[in-house]
N, C-alpha and C positions, 0 to 999 in steps of 0.2 A: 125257773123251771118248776111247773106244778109239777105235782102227784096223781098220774092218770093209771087207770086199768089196764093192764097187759093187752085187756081185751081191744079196748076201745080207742087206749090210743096211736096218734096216726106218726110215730116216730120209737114204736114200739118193735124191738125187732124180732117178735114171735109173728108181727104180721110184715114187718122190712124183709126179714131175712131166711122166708122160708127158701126151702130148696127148690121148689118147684118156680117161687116168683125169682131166686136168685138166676135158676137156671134159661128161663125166658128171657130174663134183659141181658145175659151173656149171649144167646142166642141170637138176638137182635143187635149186638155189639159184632159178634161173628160174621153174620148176613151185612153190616155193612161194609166190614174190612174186606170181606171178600168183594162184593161190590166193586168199592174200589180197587183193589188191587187189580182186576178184571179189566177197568176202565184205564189205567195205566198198562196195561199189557197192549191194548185196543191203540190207545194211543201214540204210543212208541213203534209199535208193528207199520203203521200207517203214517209215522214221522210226523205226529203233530206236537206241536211245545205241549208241556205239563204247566200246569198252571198250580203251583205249589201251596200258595196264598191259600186259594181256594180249596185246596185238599186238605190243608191243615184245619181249616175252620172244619171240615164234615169231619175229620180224625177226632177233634175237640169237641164236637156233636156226638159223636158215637160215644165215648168215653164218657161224655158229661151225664149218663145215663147212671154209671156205675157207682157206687160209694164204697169207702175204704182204701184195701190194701192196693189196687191196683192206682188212685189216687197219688196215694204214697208214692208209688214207683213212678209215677208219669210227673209230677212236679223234682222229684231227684232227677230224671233224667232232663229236665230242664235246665237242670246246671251243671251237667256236665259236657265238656265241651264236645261237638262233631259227636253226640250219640247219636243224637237227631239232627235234620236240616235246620238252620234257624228260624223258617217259617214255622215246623212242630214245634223247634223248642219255645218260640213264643206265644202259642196257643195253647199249649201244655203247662206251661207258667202263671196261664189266665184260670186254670181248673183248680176248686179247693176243696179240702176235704170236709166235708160236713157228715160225718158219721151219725148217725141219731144215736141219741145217748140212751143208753136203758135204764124203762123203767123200774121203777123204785120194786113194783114184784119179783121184776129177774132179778134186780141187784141182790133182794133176801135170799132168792132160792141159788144165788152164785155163791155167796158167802157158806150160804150150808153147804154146798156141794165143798168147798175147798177148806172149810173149817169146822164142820161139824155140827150139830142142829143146836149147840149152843156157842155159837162162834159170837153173840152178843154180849157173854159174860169177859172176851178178851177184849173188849173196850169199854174206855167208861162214857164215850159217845162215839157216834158216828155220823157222818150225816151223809142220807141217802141219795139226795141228792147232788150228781158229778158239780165237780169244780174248774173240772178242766174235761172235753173228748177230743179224741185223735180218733189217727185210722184205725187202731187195732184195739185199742182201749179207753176206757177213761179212769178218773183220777177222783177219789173219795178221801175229803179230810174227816179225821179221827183224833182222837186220843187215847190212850192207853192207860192201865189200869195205873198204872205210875206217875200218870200225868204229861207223860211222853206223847208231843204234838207229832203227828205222822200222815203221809200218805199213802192210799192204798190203791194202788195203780191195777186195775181190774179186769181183764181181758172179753172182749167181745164173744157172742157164743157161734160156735160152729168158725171160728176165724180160719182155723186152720184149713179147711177145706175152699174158703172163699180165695187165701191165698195161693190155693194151689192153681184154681179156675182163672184167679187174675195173672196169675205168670204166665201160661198159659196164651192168655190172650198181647201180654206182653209182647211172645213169641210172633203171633199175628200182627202185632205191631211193627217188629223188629225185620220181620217177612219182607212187609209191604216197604218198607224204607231201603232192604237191600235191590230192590225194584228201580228206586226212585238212584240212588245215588252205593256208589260201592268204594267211596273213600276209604271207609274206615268199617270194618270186618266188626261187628256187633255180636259174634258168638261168645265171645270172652265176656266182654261186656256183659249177656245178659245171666250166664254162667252165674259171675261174680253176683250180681244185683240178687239172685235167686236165693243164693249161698247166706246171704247176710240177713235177707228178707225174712228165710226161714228162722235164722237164727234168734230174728228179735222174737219168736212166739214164745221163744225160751224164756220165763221169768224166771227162771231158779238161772240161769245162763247170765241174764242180766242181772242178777244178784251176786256173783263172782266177779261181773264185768266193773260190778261199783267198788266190790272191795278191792280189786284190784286199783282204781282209780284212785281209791282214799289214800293207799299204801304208796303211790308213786308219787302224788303228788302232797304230800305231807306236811312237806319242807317248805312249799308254795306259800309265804302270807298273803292273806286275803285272799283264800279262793278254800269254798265248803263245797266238799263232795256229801252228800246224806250215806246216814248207813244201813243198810238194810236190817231187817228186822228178819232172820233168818227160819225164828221156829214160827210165825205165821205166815213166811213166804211159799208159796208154791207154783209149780209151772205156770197158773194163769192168773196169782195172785202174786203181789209185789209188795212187802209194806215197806217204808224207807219211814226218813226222815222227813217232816216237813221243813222247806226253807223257804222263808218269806221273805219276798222280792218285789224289785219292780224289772219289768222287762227293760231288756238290755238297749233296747232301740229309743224305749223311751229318752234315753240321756244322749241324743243327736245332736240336740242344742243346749247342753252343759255346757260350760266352761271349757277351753282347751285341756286343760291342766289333770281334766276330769274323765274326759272323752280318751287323751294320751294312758292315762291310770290304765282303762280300763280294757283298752287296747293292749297293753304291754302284758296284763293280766292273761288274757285270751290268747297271745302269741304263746305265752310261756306253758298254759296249760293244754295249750295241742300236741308245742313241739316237746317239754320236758319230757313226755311220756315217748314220743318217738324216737329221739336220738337213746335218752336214758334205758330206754327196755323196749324198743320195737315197736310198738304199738300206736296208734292213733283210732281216734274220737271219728268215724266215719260220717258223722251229720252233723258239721259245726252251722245250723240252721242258727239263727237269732232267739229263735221260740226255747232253744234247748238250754238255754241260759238267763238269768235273773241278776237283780245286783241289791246287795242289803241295804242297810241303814249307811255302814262305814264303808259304801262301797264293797263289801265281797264280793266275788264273784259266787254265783252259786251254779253247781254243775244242774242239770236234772233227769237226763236222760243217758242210758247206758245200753241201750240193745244193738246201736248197728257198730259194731267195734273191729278194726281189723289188724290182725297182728302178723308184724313182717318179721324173715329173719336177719339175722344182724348181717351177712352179707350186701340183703336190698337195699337196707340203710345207709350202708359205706357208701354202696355206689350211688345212691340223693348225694352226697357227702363231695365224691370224686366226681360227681357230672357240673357240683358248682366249680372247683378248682380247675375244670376242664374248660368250661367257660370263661373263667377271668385270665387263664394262661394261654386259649388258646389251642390248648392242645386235645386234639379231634382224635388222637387214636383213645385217648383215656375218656374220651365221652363216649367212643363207640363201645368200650370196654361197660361204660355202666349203662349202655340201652342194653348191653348184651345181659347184663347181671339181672336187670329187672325183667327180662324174659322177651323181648323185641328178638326177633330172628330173622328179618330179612331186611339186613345193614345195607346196601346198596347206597354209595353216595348220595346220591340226590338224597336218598329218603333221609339220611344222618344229617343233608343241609337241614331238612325241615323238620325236622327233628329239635336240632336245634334251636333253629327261630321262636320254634315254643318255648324251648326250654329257658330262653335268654327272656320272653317277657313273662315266664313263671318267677326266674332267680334273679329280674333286674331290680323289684326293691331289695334285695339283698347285695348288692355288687357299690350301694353309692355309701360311703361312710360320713353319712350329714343326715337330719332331722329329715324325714320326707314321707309326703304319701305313697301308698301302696300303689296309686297310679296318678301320675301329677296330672293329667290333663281333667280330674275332676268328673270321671264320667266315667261309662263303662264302655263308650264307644269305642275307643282305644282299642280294647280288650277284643271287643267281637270283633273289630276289624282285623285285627293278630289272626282268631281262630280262623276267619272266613277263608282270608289269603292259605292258613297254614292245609284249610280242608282244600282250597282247591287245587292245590299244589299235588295233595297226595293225591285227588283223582287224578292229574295229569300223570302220576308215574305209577300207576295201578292198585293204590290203596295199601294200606297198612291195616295189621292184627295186631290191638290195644291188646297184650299182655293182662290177666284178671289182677296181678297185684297193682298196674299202674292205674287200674281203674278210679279207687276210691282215694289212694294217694292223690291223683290229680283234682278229684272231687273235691277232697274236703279243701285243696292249697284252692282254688279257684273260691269255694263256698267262704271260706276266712277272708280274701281277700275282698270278699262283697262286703262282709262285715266291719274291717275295717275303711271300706269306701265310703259306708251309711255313718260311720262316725268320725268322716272327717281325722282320722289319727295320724299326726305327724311325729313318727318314732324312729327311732335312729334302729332300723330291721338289720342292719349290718351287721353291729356290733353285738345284737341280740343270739345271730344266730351264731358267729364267732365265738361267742360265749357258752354256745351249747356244744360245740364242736371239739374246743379244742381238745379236750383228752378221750376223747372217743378211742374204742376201741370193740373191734371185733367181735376176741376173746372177754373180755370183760362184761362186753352186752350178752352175752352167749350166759355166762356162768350167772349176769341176775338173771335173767329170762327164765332160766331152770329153777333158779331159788325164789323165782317172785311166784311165779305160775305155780309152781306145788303148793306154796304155802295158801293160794287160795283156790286150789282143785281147777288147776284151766291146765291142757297141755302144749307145753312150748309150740311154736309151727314150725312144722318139718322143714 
């Protein structure tokens, strides 16, 4: 990446992200939802098929205009199951996020803004040019005056407004879908997706989110959380640790023995923090993880994070033993815990069906993949059957806590599909279970959360 003018160049986002140019291609993003939705009302009025294919690709068109936050949320909603039809979700999956990275002028003039007009005397290099861009930010390696290798994760300008305009248009998203198909009741859904989205703008928020990480998983060998760097952290600055890695996907075709490692590593660092203190890691994406020299695992990102309370947990807990025994009043007991309110048998059969190919690598006590037939066809065919079930008996309302909970068990299990990991999931999660308790999660969650300034959840 050269060194261009603010002025001149064409990935520069004094001239990407004015508000006037932001507000035209949202405009033009609006004018074609609505379009559509129009031709879908035309449609249906007059009883002709919708032609889905085809509408996902203009959805995919319209969108593919935008860059950033709404990116973000349109490839998340890609992997979560029945957000979208599977014609969006796979056109939605095709879009990436290519944020322009800023140039090396705004990076100076951010830095002073968040560190003061001598913010270069707290390192002993920097280098201005990103190492890494994403949706809302990019990532600057540094050193510090002590020799302390760091990253300094750097927030996009005016983000917080674009986020509001991409929810927004979300909303117009979400619109047009409850048009198209009314399985599954997307209010909660995009509720929850808003809540956390906002959340990640928060760098002093994801800087609690990490110490909190460090503190729970401690005990973990082979697995490095970075620590923040707290007195030149601020809301739109970030500095942590650097941890030097190779991406996790890269080791597909490791050794089994390697692939199994590093799998077993990633199970334990999602679930310890869950059963242990409530919590889970909301984007177990492949990007958000690295692996060192001796194999560690390295965390790297901490903004989309969602904490349950220990009651929600019990009943994940009580919905597997509901399953292996059979007994349907105590499954209906934990849709009811996780906030599901209209139990009506049918919906509890389908219900289940999911639930049985969420918790069936957990049910076999032998070395196996996450899904044996080697594919994820399996998988969508579960979802398709389980989405048109619910439109046959008038749709269900996804609960905001089962949202992300479902996300990340779905998102891990892609992860360990891509790596081929035959691990014995039984015994793993039996292992995290057995002295579970309530009370116990309840009284850390108070003493974890204070000690690094987060408030339990209600």
């Amino acid at each position: 990446m050269s060194d261009r003018s603010s002025a001149s160049e064409p990935n520069a986002p004094a001239r990407e992200d004015r508000p006037l140019a932001r507000l035209k291609r949202y405009a033009q993003v609006s004018g074609t939802l609505a379009g559509q939705a129009a031709r879908f009302a035309g449609r249906r009025l007059l009883g002709r098929p919708i032609d889905s294919v085809a509408h996902a690709a203009e959805l995919k068109a319209a969108l593919g205009g935008l860059k950033g936050p709404l990116m973000k949320v349109a490839q998340m909603l890609a992997t979560i199951p029945d957000a979208l039809p599977a014609d969006y979700a796979r056109a939605l999956a095709e879009l990436q996020s290519n944020a322009p990275p800023m140039g090396r002028p705004f990076v100076r003039r951010r830095m002073e803004a968040e560190l003061g007009p001598m913010w270069r005397r707290r390192f002993r290099a920097f280098e201005l040019e990103p190492a890494a861009a994403a949706s809302l930010g990019q990532v600057h390696r540094a050193v510090l005056q002590d020799g302390r290798e760091v990253a300094c994760k750097l927030q996009y300008p005016d983000i917080e407004a674009a986020v509001e305009a991409d929810l927004a248009q979300l909303k117009l998203v979400f619109a047009l879908y409850r048009r198209y198909d009314d399985a599954v009741d997307t209010r909660n859904i995009y509720a929850e997706i808003a809540a956390r989205l906002r959340e990640e703008l928060d760098y002093e928020l994801e800087a609690r989110h990490m110490e909190l990480f460090r503190r729970m998983l401690e005990g973990e060998q082979g697995v490095r959380v970075p620590a923040p760097v707290r007195e030149l952290s601020t809301r739109r600055l970030l500095v942590m640790d650097w941890l030097e890695g190779r991406p996790l996907l890269a080791f597909k075709q490791a050794p089994s023995e390697v692939r199994n490692a590093l799998a077993l590593k990633l199970f334990r660092v999602w679930y310890v923090p869950f059963y242990g203190y409530g919590v889970v890691h909301g984007d177990p994406h492949p990007g958000n993880y690295t692996v060192g020299q001796d194999l560690e695992l390295n965390l790297l990102d901490f903004g989309c994070v969602r904490k349950f309370k220990p009651e929600f947990v019990q009943a994940v807990i009580d919905l597997y033993w509901a399953l292996v025994r059979g007994d349907r009043e105590l499954a209906i007991a934990s849709y009811r815990t996780w906030g599901f309110e209209d139990l009506r048998e049918e919906v509890v059969d389908i219900l289940n069906e999911w639930a049985a190919y969420l918790y069936g690598p957990l049910m076999d006590d032998r070395p196996r993949l996450v899904d044996e037939t080697r594919s994820s066809h399996y998988g969508r065919q579960v979802a398709m059957r389980v989405h048109e079930r619910l439109r046959e008996v008038g749709g269900v309302v996804p609960p905001r806590e089962f949202v992300y909970m479902d996300r990340a068990a779905i998102g891990l299990g892609a992860v360990f599909l891509q790596l081929a990991a035959e691990v014995n999931w039984h015994r793993l999660f039996l292992d995290l279970i057995r002295d579970f308790d309530v009370e116990r999660l309840r009284s850390r969650q108070r003493r974890l959360f204070a000690e690094v300034g987060l408030e339990p959840p209600c």
